[in-house]
N, CA, C and O atoms as a GROMACS GRO file, in nm:
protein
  540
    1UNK      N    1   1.640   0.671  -2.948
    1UNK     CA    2   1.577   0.723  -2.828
    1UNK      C    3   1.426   0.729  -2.848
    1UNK      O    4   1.375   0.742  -2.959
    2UNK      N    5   1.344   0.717  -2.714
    2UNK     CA    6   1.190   0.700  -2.736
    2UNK      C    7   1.149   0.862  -2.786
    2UNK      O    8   1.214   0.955  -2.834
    3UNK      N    9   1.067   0.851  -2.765
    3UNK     CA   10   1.001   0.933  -2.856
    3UNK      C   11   0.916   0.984  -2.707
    3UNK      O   12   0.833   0.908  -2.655
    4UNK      N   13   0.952   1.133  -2.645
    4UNK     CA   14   0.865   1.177  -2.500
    4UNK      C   15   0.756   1.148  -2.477
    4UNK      O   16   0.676   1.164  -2.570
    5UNK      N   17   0.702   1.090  -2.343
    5UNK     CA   18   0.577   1.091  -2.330
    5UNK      C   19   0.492   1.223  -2.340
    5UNK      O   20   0.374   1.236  -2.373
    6UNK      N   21   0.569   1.303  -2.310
    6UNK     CA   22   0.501   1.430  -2.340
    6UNK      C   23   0.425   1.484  -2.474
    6UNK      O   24   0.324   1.553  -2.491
    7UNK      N   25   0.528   1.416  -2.570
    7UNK     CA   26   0.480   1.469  -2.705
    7UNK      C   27   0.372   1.363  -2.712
    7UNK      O   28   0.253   1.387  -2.735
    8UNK      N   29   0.422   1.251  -2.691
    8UNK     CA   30   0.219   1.126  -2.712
    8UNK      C   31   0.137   1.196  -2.631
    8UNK      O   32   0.067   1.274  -2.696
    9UNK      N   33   0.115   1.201  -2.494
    9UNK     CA   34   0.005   1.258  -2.480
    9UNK      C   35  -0.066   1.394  -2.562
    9UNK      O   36  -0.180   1.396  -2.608
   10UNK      N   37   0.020   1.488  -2.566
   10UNK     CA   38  -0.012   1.614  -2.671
   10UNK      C   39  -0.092   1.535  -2.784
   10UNK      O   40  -0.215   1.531  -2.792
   11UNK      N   41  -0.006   1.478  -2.864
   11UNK     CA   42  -0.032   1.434  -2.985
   11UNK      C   43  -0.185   1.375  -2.992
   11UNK      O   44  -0.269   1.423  -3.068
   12UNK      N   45  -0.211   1.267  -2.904
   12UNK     CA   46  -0.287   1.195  -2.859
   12UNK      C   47  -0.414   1.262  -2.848
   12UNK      O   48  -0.511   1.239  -2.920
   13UNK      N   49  -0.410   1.370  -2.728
   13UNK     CA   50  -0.514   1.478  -2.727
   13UNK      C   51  -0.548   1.544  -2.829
   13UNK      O   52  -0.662   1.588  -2.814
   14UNK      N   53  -0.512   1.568  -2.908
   14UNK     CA   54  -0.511   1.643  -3.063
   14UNK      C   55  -0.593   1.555  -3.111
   14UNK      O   56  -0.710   1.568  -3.145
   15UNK      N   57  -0.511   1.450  -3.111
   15UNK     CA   58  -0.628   1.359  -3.215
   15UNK      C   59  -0.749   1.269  -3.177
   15UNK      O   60  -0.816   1.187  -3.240
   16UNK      N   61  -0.751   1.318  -3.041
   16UNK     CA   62  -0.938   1.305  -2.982
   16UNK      C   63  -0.976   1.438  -2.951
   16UNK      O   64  -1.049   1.470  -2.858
   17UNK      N   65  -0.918   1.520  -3.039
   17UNK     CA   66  -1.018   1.671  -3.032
   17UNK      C   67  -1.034   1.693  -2.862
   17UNK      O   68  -1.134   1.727  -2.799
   18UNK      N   69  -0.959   1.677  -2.835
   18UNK     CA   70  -0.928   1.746  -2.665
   18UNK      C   71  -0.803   1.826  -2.654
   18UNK      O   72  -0.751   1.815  -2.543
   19UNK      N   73  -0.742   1.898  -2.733
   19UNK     CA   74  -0.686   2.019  -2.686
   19UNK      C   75  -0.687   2.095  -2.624
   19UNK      O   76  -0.586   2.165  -2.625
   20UNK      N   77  -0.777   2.125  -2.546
   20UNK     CA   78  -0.797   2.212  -2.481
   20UNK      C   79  -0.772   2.170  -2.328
   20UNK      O   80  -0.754   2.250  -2.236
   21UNK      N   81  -0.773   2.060  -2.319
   21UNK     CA   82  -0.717   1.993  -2.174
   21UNK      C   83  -0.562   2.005  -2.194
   21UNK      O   84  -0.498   1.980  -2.091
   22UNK      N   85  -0.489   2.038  -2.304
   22UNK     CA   86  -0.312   2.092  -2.299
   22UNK      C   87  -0.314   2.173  -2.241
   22UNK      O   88  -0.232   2.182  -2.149
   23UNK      N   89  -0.406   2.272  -2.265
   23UNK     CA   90  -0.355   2.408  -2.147
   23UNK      C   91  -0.364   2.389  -2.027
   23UNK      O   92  -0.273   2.441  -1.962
   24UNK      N   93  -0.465   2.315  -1.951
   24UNK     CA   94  -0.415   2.286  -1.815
   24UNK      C   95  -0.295   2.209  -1.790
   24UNK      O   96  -0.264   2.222  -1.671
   25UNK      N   97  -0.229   2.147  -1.840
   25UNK     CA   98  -0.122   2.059  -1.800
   25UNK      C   99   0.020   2.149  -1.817
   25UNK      O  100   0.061   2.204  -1.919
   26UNK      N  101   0.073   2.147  -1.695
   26UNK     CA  102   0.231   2.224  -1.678
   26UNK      C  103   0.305   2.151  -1.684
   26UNK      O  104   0.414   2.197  -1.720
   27UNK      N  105   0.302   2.028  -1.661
   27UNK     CA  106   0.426   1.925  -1.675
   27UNK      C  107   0.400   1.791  -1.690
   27UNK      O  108   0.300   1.736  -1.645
   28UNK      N  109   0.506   1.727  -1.766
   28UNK     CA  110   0.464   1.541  -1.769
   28UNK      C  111   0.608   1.502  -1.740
   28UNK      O  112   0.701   1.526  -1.817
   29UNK      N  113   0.616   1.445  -1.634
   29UNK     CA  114   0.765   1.390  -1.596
   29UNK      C  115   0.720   1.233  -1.578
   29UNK      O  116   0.624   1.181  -1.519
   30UNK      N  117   0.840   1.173  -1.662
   30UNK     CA  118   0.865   1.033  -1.714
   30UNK      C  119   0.992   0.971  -1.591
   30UNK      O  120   1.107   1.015  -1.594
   31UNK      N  121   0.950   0.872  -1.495
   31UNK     CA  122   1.078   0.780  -1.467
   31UNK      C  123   1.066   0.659  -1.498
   31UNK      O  124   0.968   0.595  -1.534
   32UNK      N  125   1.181   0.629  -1.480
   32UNK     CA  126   1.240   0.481  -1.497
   32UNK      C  127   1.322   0.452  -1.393
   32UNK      O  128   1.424   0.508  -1.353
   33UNK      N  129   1.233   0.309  -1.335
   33UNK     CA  130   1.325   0.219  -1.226
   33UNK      C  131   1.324   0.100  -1.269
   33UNK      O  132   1.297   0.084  -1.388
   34UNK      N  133   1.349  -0.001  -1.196
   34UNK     CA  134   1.429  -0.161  -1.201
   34UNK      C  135   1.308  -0.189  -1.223
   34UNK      O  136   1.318  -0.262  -1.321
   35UNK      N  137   1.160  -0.176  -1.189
   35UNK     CA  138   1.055  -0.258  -1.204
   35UNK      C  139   0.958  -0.243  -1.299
   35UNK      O  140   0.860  -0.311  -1.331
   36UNK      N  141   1.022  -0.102  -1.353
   36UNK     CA  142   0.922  -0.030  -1.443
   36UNK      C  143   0.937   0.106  -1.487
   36UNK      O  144   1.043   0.169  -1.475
   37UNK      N  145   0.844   0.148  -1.531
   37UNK     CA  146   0.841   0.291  -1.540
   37UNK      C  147   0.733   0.365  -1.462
   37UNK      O  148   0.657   0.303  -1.388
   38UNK      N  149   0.726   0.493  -1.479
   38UNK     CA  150   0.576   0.586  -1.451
   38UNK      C  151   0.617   0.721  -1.531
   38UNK      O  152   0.724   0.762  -1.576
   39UNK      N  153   0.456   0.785  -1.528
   39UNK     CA  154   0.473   0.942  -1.598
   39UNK      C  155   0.368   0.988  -1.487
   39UNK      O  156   0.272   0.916  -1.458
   40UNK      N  157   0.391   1.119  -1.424
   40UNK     CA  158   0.339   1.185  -1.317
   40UNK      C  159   0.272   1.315  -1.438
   40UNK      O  160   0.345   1.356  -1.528
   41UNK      N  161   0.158   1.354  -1.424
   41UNK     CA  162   0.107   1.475  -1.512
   41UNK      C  163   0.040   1.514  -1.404
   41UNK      O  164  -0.040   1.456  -1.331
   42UNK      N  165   0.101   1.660  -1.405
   42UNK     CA  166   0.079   1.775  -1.303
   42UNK      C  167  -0.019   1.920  -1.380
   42UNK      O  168   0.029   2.009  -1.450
   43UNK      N  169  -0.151   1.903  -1.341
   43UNK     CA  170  -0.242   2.018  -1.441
   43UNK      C  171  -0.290   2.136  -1.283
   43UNK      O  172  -0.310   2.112  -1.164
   44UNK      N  173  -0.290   2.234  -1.349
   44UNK     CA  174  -0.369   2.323  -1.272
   44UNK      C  175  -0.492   2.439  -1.329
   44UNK      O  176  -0.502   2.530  -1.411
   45UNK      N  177  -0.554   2.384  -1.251
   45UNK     CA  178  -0.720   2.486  -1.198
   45UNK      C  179  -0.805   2.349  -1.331
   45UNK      O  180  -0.876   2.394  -1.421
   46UNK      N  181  -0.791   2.264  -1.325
   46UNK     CA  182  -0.866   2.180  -1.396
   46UNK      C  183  -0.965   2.067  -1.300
   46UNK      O  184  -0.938   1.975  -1.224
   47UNK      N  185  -1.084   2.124  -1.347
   47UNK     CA  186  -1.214   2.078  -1.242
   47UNK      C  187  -1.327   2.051  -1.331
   47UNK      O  188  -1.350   2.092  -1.445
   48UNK      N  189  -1.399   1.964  -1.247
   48UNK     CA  190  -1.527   1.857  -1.319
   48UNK      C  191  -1.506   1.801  -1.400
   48UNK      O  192  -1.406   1.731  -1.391
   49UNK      N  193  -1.607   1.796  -1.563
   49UNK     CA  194  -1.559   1.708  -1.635
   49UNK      C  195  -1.459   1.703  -1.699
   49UNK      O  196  -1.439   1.603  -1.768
   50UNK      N  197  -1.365   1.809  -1.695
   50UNK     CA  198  -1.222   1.822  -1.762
   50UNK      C  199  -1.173   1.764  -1.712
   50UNK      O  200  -1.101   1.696  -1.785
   51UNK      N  201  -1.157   1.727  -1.542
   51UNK     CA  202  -1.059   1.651  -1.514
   51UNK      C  203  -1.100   1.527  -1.514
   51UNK      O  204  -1.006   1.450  -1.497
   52UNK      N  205  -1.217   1.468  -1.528
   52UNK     CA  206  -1.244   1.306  -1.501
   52UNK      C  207  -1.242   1.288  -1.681
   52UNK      O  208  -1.250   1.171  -1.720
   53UNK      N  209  -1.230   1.400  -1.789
   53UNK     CA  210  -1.181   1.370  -1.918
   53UNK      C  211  -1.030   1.327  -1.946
   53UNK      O  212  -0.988   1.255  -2.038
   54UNK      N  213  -0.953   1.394  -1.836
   54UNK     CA  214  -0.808   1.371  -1.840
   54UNK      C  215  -0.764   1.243  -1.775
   54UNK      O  216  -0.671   1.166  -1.799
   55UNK      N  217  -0.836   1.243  -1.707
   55UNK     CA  218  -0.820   1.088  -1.585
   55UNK      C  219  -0.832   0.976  -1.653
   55UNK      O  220  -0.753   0.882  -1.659
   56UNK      N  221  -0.948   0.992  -1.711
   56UNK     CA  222  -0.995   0.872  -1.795
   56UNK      C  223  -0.873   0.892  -1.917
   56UNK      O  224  -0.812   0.786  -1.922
   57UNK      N  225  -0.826   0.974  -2.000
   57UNK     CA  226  -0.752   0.970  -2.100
   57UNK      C  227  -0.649   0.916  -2.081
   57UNK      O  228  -0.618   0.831  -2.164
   58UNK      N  229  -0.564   0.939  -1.977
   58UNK     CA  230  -0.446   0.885  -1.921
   58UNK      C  231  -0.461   0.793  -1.874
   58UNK      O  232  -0.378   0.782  -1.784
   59UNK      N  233  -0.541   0.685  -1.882
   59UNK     CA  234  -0.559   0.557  -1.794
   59UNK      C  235  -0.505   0.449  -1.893
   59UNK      O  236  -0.455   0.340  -1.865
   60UNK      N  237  -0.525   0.498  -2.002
   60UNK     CA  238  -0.526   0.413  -2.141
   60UNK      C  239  -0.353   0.401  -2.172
   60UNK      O  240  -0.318   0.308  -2.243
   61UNK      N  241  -0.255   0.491  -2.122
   61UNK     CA  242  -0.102   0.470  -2.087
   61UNK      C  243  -0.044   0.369  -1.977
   61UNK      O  244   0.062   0.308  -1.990
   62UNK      N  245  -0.136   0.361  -1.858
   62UNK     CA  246  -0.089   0.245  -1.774
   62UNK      C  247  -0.144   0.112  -1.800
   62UNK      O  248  -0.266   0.095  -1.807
   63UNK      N  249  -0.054   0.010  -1.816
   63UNK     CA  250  -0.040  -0.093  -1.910
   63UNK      C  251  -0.128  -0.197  -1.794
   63UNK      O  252  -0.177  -0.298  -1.844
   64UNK      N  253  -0.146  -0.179  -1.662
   64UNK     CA  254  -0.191  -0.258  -1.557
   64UNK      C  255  -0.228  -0.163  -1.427
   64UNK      O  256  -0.237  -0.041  -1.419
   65UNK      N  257  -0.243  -0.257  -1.339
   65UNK     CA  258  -0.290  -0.172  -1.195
   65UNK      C  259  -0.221  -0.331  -1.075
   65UNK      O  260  -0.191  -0.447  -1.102
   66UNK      N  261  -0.223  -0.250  -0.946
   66UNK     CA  262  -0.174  -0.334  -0.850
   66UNK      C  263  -0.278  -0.388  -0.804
   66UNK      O  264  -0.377  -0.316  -0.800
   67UNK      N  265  -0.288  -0.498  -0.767
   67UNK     CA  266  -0.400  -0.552  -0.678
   67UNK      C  267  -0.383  -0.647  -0.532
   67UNK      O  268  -0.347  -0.760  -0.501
   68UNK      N  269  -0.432  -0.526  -0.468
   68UNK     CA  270  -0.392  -0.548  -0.289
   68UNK      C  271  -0.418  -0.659  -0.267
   68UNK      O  272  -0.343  -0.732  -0.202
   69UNK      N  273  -0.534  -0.699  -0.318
   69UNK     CA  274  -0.549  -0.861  -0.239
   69UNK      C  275  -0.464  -1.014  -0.250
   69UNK      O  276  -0.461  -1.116  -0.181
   70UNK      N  277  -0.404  -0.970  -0.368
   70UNK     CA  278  -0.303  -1.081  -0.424
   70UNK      C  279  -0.150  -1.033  -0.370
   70UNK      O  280  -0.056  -1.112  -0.354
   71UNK      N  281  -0.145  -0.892  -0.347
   71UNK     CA  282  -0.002  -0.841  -0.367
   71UNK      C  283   0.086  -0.869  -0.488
   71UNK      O  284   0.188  -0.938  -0.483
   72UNK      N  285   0.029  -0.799  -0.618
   72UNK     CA  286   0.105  -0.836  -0.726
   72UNK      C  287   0.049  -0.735  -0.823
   72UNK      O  288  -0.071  -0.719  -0.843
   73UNK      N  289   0.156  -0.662  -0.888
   73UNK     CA  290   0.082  -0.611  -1.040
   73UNK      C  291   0.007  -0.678  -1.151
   73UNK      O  292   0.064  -0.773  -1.205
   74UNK      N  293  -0.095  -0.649  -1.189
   74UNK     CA  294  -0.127  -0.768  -1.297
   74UNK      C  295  -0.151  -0.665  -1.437
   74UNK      O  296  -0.194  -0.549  -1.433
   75UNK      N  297  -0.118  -0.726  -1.534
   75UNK     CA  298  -0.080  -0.645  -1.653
   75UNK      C  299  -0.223  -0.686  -1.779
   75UNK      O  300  -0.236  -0.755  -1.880
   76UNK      N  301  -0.315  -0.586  -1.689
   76UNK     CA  302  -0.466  -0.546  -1.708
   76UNK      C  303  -0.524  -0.495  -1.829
   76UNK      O  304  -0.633  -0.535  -1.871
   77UNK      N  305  -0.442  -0.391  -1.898
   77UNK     CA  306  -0.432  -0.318  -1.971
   77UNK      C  307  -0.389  -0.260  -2.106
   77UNK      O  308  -0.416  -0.153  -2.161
   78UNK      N  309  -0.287  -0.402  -2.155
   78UNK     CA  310  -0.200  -0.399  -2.260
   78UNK      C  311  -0.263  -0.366  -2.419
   78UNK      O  312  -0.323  -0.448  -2.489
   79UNK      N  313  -0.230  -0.220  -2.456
   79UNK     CA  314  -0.296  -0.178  -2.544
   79UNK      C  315  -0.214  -0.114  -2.693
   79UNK      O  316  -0.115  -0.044  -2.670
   80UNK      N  317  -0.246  -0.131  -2.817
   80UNK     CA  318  -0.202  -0.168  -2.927
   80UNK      C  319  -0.191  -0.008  -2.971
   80UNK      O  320  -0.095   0.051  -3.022
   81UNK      N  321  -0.355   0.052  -2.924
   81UNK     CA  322  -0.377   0.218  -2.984
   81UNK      C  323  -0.273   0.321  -2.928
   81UNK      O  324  -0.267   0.434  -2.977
   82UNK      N  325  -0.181   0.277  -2.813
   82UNK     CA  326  -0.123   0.401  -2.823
   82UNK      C  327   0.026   0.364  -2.837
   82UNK      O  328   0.047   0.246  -2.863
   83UNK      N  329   0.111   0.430  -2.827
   83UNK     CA  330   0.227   0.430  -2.862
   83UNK      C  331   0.330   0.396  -2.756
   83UNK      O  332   0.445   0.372  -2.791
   84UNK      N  333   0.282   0.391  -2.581
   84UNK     CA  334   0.411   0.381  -2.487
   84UNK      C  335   0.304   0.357  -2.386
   84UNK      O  336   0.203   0.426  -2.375
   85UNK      N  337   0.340   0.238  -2.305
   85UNK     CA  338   0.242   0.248  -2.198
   85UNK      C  339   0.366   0.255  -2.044
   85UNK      O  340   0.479   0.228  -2.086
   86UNK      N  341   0.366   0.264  -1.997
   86UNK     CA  342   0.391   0.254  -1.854
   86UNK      C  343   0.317   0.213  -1.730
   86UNK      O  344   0.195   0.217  -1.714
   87UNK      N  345   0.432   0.163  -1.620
   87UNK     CA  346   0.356   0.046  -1.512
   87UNK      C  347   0.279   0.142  -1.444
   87UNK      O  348   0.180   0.090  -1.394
   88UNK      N  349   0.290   0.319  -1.412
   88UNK     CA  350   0.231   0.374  -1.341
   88UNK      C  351   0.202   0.482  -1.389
   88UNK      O  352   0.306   0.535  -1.429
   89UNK      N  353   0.084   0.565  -1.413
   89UNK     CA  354   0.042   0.663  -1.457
   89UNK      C  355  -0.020   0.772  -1.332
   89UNK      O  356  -0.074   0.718  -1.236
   90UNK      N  357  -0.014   0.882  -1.336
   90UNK     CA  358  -0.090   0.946  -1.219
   90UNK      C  359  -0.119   1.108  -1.261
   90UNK      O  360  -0.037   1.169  -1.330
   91UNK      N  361  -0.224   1.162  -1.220
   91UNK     CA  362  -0.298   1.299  -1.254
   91UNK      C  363  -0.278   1.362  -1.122
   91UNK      O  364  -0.356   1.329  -1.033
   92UNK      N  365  -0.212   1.423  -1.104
   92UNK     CA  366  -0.211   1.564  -0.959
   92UNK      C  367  -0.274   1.702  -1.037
   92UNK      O  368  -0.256   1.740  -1.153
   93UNK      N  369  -0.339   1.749  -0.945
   93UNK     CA  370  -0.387   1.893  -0.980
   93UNK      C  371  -0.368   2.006  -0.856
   93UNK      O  372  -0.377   1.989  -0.734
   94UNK      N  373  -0.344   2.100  -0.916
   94UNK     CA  374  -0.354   2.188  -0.801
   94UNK      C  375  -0.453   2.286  -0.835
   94UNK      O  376  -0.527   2.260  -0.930
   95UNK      N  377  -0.471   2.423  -0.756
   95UNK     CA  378  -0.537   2.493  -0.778
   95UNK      C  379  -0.488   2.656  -0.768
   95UNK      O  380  -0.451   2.699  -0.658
   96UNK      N  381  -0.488   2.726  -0.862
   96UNK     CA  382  -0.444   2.862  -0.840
   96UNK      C  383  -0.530   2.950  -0.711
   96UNK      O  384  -0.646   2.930  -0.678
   97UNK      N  385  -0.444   3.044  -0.656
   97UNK     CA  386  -0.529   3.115  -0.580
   97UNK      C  387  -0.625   3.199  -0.603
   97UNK      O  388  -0.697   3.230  -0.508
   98UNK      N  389  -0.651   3.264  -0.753
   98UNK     CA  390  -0.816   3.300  -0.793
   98UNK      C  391  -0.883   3.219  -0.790
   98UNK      O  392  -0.994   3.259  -0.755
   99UNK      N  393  -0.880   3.047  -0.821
   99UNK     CA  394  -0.979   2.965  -0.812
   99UNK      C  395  -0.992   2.919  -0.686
   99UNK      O  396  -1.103   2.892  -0.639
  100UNK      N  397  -0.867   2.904  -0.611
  100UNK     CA  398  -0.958   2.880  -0.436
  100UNK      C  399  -1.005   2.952  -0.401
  100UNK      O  400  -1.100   2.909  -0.335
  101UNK      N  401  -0.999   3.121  -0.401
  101UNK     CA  402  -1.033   3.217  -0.378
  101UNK      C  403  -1.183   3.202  -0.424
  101UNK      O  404  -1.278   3.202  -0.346
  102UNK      N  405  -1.191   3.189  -0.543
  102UNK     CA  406  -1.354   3.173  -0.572
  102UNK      C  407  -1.440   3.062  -0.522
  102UNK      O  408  -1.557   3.084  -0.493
  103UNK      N  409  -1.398   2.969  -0.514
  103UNK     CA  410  -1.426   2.825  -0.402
  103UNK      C  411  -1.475   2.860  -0.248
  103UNK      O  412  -1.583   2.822  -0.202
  104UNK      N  413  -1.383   2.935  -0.180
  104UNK     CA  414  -1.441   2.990  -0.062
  104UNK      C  415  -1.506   3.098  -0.055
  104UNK      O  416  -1.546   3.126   0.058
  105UNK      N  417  -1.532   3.180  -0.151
  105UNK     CA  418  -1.634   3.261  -0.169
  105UNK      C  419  -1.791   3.190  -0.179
  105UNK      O  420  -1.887   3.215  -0.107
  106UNK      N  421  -1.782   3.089  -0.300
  106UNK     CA  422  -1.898   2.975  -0.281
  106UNK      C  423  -1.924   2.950  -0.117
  106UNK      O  424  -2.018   2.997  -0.051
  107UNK      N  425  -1.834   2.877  -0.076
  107UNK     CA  426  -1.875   2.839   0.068
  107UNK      C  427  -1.906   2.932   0.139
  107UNK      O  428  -1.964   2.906   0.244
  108UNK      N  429  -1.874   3.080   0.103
  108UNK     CA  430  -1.944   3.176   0.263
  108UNK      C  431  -2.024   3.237   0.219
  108UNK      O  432  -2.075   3.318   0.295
  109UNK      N  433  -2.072   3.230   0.086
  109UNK     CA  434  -2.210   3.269  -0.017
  109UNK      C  435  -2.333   3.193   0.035
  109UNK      O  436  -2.437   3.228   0.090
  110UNK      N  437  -2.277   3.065  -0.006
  110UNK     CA  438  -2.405   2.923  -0.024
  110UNK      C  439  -2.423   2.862   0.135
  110UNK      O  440  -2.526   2.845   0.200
  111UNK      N  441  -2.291   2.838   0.171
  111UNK     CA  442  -2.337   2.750   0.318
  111UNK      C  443  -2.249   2.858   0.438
  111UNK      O  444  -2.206   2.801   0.538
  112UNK      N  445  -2.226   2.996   0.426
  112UNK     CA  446  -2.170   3.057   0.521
  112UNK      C  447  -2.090   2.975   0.599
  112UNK      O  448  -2.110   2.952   0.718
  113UNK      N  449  -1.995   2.928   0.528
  113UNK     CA  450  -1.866   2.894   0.583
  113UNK      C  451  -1.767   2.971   0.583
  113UNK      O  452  -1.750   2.993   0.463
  114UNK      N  453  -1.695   3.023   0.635
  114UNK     CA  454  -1.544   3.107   0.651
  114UNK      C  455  -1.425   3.011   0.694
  114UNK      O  456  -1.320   3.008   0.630
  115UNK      N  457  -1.440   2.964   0.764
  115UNK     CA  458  -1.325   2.867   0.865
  115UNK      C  459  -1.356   2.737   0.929
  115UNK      O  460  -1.463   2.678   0.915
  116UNK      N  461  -1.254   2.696   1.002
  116UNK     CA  462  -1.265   2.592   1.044
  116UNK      C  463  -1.366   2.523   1.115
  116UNK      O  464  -1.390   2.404   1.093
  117UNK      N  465  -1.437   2.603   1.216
  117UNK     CA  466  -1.504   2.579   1.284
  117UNK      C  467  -1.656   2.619   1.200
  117UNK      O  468  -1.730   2.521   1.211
  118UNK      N  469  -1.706   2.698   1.143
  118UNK     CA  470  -1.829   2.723   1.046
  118UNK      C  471  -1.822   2.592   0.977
  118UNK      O  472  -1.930   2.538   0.953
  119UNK      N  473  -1.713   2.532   0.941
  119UNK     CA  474  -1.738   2.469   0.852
  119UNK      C  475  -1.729   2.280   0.880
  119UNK      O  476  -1.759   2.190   0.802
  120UNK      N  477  -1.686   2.275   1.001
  120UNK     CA  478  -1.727   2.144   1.098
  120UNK      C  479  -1.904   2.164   1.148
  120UNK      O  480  -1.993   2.080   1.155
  121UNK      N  481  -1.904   2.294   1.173
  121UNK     CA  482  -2.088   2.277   1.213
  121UNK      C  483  -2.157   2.278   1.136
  121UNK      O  484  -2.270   2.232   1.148
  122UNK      N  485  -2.103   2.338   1.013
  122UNK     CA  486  -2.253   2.320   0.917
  122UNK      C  487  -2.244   2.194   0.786
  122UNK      O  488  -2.341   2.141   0.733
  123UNK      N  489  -2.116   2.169   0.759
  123UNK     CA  490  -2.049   2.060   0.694
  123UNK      C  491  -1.995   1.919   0.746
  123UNK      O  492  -1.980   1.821   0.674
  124UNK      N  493  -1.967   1.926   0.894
  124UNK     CA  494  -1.934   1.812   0.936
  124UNK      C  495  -1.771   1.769   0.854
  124UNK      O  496  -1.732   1.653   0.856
  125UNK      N  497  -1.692   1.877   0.788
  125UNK     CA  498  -1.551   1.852   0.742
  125UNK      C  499  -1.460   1.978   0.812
  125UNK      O  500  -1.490   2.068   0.891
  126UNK      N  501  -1.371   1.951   0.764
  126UNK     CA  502  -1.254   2.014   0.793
  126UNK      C  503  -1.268   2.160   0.659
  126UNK      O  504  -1.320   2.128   0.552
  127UNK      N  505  -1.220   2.309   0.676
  127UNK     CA  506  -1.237   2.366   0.612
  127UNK      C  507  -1.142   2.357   0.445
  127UNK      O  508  -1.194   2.376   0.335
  128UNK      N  509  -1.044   2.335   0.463
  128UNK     CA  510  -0.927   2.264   0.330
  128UNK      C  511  -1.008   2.157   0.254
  128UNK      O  512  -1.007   2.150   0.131
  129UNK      N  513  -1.079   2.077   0.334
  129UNK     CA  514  -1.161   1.974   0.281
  129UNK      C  515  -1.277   2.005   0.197
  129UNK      O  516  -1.302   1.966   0.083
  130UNK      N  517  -1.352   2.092   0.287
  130UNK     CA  518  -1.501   2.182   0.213
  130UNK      C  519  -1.441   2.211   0.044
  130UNK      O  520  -1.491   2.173  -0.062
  131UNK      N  521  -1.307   2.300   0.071
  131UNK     CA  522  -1.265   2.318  -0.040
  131UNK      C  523  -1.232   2.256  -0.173
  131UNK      O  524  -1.267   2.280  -0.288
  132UNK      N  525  -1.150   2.168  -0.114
  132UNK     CA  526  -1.107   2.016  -0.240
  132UNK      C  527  -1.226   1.964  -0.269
  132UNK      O  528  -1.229   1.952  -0.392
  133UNK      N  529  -1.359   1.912  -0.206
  133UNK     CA  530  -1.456   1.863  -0.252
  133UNK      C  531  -1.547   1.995  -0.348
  133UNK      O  532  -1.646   1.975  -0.420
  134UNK      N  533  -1.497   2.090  -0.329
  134UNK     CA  534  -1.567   2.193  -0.394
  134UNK      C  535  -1.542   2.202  -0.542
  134UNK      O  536  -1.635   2.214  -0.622
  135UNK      N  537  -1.425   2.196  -0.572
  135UNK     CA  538  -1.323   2.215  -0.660
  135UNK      C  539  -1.311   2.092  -0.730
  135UNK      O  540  -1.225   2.078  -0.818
   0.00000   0.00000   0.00000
């Protein structure tokens, strides 16, 4: 049996002295279909360069990328340094409610935004939006 993606990435992070990006991550779920595989890694309250450190780290597991203009996977990526690659890799984050909480505090601090409408007139977005770009 393989050996979890869960434990390579851990492992992996350890040994580029990024541990500390384990504690944001709650889960790494691995499938397998007819065309391939993927691993979905689900982190929360992980923002700025932590997360474009994780993004970039995990890129180095997907073995290729799709490319719309051809309609075809092309196998971009095939790499020796790690131990398991897969056809699809992906980073979701969410955010706890002390950290949105502090996010819209920013916005009705800095640009007096509260809601929807404050935040179409003085932002030109949607208020959920103000947020995610905040974060």
């Amino acid at each position: 049996m393989k050996k979890p993606f869960k434990s390579i990435i851990f492992a992996d992070l350890k040994k580029a002295k990024l541990s500390h990006l384990i504690d944001f991550i709650v889960s790494v779920k691995y499938k397998s279909f007819s065309g391939g595989s993927s691993v979905s890694v689900k982190a929360i309250d992980l923002m700025g360069d932590d997360r474009k450190t994780l993004d970039a780290f995990l890129d180095r597991y997907q073995y290729g990328h799709f490319d719309g203009m051809t309609d075809c996977y092309e196998n971009s990526n095939s790499r020796t340094d790690v131990e398991r690659q897969v056809k699809f890799m992906s980073l979701s984050v969410d955010y706890s409610e002390v950290v949105t909480q502090a996010a819209k505090n920013v916005l009705a601090n800095k640009y007096d935004v509260t809601d929807e409408d404050s935040s179409q007139k003085r932002l030109n977005t949607w208020y959920s939006n103000a947020i995610y770009r905040l974060l």
